[in-house]
N, C-alpha and C positions, 0 to 999 in steps of 0.2 A: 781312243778318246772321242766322244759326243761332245759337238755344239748343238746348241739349240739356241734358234733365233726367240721362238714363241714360247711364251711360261708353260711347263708341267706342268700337271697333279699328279700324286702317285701314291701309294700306299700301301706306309711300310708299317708292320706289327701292329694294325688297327690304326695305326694316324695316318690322315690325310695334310700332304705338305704339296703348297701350291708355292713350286720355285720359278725364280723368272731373275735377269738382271736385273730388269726392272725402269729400262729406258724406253718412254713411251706411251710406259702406262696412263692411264689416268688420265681427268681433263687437264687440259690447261698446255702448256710449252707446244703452243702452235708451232714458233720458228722451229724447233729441234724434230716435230713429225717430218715437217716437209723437209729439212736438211736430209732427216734419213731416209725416206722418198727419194729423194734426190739420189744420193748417195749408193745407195742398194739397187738404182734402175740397173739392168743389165746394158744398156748403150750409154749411159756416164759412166759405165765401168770400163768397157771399153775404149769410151774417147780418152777418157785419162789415163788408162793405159798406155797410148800413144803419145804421151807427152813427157820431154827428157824427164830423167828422173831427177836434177835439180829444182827445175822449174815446179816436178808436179811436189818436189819434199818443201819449198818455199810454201807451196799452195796448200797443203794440209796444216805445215804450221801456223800459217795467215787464221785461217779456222778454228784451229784448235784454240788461240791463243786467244781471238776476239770470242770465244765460248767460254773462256774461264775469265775472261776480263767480262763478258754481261753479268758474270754470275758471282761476280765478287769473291767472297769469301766462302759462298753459302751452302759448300761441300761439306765444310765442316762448322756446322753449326747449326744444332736443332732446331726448327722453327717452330713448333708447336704441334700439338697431335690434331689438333683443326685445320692446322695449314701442309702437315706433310703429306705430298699429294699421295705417298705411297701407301700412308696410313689411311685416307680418307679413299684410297683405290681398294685397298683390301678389306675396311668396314664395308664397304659400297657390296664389293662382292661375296661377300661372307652371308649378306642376307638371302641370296637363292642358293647358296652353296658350301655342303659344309665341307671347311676346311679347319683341320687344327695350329698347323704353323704355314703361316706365308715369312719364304724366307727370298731375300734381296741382296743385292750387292752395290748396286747405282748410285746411292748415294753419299759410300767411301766412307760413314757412320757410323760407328756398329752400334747397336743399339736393340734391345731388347724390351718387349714393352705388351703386355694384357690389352689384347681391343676391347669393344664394349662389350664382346662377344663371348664366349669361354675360349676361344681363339688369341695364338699369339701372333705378334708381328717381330719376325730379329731381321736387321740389315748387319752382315757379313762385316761391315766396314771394310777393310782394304789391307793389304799384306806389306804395304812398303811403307808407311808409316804408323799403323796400331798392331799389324801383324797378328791380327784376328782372324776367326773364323768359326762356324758353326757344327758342333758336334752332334749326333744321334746315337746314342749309346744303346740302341731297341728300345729304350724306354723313356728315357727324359732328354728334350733336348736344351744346348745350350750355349753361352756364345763364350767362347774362349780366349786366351793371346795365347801366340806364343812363347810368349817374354817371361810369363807366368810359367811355363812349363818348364823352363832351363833354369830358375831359381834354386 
């Protein structure tokens, strides 16, 4: 199994799909670069390493929890195709580069949507609450549940 920090391109049966999680992209969420800056240095990996693993399981949830509290609700809930920074990241790059699906996971949405481009944009949404996900059948792709399939 592959992780991948940085977005792919890859190119399967003549489509060009540009995947990426999708945290990070785009302008905007200064504090959340520099957290993962922070976060991903190799000597804060290791200094927190060395701290009990109570203190350091307190210190991640302290974080976690003031990151879903600056951020309200707004996992789950569409803000507009002007304001979704992911949409506005993948119009943005769509003009030097052609891609046919940009597909995402970040922001736990699923959502499926025609840019201005002949280009789609689908966000995976999330498996523990919509239990979605994106299929490529070699030809058409498209954004699923699971919940649908066991009907």
């Amino acid at each position: 199994m592959s992780s991948y920090k940085e977005p792919i391109i890859c190119d399967y049966n003549d489509k060009i799909f540009f995947i990426a999680h999708g945290d990070g992209l785009g302008r905007g969420d200064v504090s959340y670069k520099l957290m993962k800056m922070i976060f991903s240095n190799s000597i804060c990996k290791w200094l927190f390493a060395r701290l009990h693993p109570n203190f350091a399981f307190t210190i991640a949830l302290l974080f976690s929890r003031r990151s879903r509290l600056a951020r309200g609700n707004s996992d789950s809930i569409f803000l507009g195709q002007d304001k979704e920074r992911l949409i506005l990241y993948a119009e943005e790059f769509s003009k030097n580069d052609k891609v046919d699906f940009f597909i995402f996971g970040h922001r736990h949405l699923p959502m499926d949507m025609k840019l201005k481009g002949s280009n789609r944009y689908l966000n995976i949404g999330d498996w523990f609450s919509n239990f979605s996900y994106v299929l490529f059948d070699g030809k058409e792709v498209s954004l699923k549940k699971y919940v649908d399939e066991i009907k």
